[in-house]
PyMOL Python script that loads the backbone (N, CA, C, O; Angstrom):
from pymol import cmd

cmd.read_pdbstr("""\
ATOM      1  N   UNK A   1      32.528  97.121 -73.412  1.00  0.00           N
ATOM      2  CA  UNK A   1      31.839  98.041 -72.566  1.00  0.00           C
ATOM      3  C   UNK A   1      30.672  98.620 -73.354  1.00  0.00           C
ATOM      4  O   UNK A   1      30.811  98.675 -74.576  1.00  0.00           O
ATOM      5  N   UNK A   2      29.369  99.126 -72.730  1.00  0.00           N
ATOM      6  CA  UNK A   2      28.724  99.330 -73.306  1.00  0.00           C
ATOM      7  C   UNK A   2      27.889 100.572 -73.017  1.00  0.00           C
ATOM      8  O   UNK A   2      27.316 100.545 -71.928  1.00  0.00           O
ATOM      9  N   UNK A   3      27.705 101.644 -73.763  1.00  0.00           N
ATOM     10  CA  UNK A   3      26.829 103.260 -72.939  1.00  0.00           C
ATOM     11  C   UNK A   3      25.521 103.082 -73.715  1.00  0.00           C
ATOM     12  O   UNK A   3      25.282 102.751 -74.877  1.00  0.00           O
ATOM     13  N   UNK A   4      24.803 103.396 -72.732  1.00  0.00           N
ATOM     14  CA  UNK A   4      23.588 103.568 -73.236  1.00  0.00           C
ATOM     15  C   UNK A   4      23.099 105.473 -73.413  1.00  0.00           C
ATOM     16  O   UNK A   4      23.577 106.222 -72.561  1.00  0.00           O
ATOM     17  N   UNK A   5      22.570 105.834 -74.048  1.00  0.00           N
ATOM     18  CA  UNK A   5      22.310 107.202 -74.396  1.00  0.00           C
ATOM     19  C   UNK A   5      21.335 107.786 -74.253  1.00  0.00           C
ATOM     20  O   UNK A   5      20.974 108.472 -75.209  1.00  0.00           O
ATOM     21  N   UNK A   6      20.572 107.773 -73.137  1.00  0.00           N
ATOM     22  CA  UNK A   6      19.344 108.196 -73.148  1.00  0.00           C
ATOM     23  C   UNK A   6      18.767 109.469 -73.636  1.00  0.00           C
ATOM     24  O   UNK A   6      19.505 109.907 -74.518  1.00  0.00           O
ATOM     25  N   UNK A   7      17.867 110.154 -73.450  1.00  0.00           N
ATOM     26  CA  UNK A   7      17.567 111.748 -73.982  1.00  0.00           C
ATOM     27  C   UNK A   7      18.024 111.899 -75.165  1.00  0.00           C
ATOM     28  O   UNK A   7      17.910 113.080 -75.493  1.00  0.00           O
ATOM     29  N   UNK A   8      18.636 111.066 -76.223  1.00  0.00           N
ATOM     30  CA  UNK A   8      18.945 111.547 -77.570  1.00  0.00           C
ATOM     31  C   UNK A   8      18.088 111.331 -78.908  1.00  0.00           C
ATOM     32  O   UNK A   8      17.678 110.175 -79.010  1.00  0.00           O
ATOM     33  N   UNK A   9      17.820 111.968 -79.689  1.00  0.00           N
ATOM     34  CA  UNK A   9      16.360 112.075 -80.663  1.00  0.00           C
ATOM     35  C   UNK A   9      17.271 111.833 -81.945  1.00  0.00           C
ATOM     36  O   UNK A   9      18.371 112.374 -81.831  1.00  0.00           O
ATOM     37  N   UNK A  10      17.089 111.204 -83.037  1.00  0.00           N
ATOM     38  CA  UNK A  10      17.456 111.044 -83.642  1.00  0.00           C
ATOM     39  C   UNK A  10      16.988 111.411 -85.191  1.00  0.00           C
ATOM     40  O   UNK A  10      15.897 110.922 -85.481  1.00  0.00           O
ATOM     41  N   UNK A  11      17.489 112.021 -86.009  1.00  0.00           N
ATOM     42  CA  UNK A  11      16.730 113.181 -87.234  1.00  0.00           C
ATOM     43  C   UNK A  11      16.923 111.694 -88.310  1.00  0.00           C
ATOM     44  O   UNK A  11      17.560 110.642 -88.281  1.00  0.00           O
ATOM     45  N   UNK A  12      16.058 112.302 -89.111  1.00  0.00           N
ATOM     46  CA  UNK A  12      16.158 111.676 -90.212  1.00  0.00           C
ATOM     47  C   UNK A  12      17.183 111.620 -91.079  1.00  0.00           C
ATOM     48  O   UNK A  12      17.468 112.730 -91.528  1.00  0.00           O
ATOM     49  N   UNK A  13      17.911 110.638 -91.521  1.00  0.00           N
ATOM     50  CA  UNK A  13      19.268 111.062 -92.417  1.00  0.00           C
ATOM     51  C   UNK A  13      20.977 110.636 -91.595  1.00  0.00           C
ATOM     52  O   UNK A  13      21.267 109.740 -90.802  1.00  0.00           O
ATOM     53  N   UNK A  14      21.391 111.176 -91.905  1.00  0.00           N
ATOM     54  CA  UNK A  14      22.948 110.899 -91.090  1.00  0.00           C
ATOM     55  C   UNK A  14      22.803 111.353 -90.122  1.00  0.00           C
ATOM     56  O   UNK A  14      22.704 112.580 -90.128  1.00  0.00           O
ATOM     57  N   UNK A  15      22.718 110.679 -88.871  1.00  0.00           N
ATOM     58  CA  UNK A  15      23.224 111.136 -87.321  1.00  0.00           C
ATOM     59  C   UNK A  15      24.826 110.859 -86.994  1.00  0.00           C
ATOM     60  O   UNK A  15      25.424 109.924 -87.527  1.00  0.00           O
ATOM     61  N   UNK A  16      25.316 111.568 -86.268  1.00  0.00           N
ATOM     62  CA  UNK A  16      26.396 111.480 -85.715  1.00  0.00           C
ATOM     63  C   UNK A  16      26.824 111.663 -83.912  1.00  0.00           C
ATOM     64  O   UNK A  16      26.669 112.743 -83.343  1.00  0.00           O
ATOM     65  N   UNK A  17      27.249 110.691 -83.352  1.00  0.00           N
ATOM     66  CA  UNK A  17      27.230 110.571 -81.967  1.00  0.00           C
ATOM     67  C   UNK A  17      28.792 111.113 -81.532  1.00  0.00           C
ATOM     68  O   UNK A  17      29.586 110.324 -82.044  1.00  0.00           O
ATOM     69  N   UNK A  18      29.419 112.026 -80.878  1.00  0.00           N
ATOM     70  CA  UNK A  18      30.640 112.281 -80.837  1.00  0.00           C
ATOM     71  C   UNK A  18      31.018 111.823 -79.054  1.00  0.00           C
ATOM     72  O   UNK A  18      30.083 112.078 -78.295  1.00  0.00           O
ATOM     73  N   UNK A  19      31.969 111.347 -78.550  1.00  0.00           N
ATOM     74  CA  UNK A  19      31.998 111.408 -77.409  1.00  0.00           C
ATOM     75  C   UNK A  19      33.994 111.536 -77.350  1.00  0.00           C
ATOM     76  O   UNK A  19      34.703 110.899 -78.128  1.00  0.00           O
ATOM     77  N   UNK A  20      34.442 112.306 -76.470  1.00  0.00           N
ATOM     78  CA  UNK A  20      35.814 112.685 -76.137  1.00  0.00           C
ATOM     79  C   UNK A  20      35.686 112.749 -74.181  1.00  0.00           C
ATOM     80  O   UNK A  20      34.703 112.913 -73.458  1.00  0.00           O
ATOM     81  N   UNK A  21      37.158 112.537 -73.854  1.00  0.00           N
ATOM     82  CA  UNK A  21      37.439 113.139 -72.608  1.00  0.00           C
ATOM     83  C   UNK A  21      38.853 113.124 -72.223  1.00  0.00           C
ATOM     84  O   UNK A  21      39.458 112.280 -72.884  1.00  0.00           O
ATOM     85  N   UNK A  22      39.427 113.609 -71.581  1.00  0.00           N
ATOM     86  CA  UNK A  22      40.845 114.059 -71.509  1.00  0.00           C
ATOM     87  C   UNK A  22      41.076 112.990 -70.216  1.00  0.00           C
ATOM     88  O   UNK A  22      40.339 112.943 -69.231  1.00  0.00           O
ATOM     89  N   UNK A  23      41.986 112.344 -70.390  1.00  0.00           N
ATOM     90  CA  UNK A  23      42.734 111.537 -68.827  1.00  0.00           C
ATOM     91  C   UNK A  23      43.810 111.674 -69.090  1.00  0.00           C
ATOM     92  O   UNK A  23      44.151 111.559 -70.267  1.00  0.00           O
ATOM     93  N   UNK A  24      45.008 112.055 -67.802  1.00  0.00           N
ATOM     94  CA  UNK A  24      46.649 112.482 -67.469  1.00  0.00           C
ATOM     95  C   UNK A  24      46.787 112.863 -68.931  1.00  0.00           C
ATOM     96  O   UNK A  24      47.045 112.031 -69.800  1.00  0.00           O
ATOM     97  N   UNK A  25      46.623 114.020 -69.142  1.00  0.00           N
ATOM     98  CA  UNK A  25      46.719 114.640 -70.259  1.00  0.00           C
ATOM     99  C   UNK A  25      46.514 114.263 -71.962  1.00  0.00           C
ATOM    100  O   UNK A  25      46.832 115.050 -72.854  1.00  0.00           O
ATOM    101  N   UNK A  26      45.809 112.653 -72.241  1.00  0.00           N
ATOM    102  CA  UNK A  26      45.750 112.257 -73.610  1.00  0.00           C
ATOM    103  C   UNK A  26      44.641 112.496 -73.516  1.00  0.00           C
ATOM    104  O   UNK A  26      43.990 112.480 -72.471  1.00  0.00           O
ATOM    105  N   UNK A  27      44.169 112.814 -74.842  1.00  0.00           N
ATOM    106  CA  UNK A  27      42.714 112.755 -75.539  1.00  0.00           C
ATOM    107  C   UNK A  27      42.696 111.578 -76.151  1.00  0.00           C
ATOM    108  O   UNK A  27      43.552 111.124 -76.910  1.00  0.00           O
ATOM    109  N   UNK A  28      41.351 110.926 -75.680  1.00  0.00           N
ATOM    110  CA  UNK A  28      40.377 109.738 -76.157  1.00  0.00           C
ATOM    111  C   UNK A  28      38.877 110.478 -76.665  1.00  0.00           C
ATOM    112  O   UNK A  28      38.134 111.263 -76.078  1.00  0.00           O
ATOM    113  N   UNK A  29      38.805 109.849 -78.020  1.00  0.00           N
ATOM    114  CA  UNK A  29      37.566 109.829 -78.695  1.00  0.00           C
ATOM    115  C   UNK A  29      37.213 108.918 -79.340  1.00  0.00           C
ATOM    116  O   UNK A  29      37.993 108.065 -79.761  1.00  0.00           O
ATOM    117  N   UNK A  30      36.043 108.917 -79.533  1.00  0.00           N
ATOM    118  CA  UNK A  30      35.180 107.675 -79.981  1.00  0.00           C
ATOM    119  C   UNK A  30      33.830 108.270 -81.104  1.00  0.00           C
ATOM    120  O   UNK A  30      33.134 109.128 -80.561  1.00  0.00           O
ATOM    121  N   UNK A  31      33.489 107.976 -82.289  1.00  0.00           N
ATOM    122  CA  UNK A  31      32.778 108.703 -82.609  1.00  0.00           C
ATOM    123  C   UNK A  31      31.592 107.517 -83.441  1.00  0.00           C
ATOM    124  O   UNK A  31      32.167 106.437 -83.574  1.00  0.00           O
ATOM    125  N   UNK A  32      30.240 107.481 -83.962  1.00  0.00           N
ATOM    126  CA  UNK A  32      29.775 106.962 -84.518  1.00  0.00           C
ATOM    127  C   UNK A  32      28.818 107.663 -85.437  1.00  0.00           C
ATOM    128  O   UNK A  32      28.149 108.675 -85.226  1.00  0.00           O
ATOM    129  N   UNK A  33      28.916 106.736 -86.739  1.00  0.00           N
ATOM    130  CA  UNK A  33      27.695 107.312 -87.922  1.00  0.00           C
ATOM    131  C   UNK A  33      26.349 106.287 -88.276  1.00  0.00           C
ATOM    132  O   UNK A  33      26.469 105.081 -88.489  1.00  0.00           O
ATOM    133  N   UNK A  34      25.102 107.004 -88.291  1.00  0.00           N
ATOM    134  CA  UNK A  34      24.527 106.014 -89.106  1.00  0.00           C
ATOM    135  C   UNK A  34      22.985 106.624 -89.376  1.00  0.00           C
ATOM    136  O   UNK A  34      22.286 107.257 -88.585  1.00  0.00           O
ATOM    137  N   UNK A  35      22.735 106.285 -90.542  1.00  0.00           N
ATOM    138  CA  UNK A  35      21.980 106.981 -90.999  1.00  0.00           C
ATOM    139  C   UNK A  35      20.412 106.502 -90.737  1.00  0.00           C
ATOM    140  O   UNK A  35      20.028 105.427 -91.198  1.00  0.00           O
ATOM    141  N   UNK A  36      19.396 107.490 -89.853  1.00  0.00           N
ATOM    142  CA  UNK A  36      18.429 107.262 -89.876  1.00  0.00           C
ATOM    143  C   UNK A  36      17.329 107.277 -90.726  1.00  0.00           C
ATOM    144  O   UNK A  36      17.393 108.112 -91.629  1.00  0.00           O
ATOM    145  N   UNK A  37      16.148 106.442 -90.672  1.00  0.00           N
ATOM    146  CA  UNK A  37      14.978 106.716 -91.913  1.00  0.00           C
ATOM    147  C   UNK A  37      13.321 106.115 -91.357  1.00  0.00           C
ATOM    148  O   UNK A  37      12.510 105.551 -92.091  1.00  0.00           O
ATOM    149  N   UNK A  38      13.116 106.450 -89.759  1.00  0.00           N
ATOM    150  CA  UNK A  38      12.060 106.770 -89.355  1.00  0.00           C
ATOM    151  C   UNK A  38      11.799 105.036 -88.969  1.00  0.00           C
ATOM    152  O   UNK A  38      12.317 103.955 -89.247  1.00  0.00           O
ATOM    153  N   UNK A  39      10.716 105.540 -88.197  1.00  0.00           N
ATOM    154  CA  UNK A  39      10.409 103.754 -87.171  1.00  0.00           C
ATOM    155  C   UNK A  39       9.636 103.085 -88.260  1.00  0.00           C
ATOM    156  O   UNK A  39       8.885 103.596 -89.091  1.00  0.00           O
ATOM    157  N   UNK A  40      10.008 101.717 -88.068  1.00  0.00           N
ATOM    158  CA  UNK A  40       9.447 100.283 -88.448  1.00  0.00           C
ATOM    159  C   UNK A  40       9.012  99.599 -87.474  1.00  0.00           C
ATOM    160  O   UNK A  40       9.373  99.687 -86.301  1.00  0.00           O
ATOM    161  N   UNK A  41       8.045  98.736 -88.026  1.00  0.00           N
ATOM    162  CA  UNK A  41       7.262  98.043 -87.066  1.00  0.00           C
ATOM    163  C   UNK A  41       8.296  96.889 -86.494  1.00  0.00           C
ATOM    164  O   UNK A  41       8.954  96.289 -87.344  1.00  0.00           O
ATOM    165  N   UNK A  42       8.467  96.567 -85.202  1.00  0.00           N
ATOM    166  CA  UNK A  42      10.026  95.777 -85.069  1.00  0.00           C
ATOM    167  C   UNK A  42       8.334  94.445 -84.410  1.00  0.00           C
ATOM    168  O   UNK A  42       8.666  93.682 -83.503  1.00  0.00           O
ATOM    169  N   UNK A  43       7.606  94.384 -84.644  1.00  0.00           N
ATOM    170  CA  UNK A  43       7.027  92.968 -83.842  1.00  0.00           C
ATOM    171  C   UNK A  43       7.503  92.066 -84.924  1.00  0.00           C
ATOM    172  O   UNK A  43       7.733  92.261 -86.118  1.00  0.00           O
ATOM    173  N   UNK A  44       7.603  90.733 -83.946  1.00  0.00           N
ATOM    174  CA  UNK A  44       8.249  89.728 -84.518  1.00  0.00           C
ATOM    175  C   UNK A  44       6.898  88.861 -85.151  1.00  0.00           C
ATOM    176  O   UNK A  44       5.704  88.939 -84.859  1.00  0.00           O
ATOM    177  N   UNK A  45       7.593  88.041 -86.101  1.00  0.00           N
ATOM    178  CA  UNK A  45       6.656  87.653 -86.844  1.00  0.00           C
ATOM    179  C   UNK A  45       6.305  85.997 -86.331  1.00  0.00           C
ATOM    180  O   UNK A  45       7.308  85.367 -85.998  1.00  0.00           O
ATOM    181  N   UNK A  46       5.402  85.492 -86.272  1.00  0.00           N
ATOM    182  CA  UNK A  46       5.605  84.007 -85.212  1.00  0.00           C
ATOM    183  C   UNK A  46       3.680  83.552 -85.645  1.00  0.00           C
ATOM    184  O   UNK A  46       2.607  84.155 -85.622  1.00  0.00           O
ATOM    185  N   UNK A  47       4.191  82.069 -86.023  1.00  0.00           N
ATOM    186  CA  UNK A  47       3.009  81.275 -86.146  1.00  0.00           C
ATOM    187  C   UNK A  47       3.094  80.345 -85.176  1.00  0.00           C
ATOM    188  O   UNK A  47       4.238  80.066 -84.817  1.00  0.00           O
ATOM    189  N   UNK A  48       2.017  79.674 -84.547  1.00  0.00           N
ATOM    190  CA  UNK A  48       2.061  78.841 -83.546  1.00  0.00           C
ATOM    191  C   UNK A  48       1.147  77.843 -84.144  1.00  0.00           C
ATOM    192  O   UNK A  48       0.053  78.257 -84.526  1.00  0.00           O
ATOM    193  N   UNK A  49       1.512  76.235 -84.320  1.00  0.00           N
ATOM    194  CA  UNK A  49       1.136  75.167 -84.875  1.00  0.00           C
ATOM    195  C   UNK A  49       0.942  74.202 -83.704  1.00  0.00           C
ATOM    196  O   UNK A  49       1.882  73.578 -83.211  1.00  0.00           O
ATOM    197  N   UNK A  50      -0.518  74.096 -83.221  1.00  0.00           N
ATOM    198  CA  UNK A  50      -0.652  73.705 -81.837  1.00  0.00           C
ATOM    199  C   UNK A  50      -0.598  72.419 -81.860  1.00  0.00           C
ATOM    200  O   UNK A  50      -0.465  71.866 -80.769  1.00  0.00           O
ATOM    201  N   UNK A  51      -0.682  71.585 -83.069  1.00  0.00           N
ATOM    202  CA  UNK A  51      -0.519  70.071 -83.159  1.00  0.00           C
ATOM    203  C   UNK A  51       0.856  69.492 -83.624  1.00  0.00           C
ATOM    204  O   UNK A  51       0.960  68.400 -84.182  1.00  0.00           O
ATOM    205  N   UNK A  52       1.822  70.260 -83.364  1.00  0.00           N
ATOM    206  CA  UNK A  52       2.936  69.950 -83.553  1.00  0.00           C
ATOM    207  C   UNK A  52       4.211  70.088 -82.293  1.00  0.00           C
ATOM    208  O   UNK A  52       4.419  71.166 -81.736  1.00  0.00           O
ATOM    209  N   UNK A  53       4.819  69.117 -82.039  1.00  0.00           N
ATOM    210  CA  UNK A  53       5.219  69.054 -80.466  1.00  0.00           C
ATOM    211  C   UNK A  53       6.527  69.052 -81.201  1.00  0.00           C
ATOM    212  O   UNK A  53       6.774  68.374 -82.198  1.00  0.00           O
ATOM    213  N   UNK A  54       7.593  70.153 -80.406  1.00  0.00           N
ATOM    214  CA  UNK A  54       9.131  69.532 -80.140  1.00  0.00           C
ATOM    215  C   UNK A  54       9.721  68.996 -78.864  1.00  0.00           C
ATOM    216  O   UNK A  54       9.437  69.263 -77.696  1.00  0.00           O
ATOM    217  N   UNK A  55      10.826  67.974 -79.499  1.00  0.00           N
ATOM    218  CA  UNK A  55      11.089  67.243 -77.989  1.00  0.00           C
ATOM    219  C   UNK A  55      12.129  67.850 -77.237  1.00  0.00           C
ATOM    220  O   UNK A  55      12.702  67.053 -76.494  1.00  0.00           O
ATOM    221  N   UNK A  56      12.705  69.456 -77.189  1.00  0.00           N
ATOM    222  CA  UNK A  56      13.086  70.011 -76.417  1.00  0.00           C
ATOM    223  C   UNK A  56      13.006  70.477 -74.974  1.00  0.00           C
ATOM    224  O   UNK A  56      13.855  71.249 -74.527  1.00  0.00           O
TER     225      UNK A  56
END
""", "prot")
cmd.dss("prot")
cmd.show_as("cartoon", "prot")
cmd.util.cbc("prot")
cmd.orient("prot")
């Protein structure tokens, strides 16, 4: 399963995501760590060699 988190900002350094909720009386939690250190350029890196054909 998968949540997506929108509206959340993330600091520099250790973030921590906590999520809980109570069903027929048990508590379920789920928690995550991971440490942020500011944006990188995510473009992918790609050469295109126009005289070279694959037979895919």
């Amino acid at each position: 399963m998968h949540y997506i988190f929108d509206k959340v900002v993330l600091s520099n350094g250790k973030n921590v995501l906590k999520a809980s909720v109570s069903y027929q009386g048990k508590e379920y939690a789920d928690e995550i760590e991971w440490n942020y250190n500011g944006e990188h350029s995510r473009k992918a890196d790609f050469f295109e060699y126009k005289k070279e054909h694959g037979s895919w």
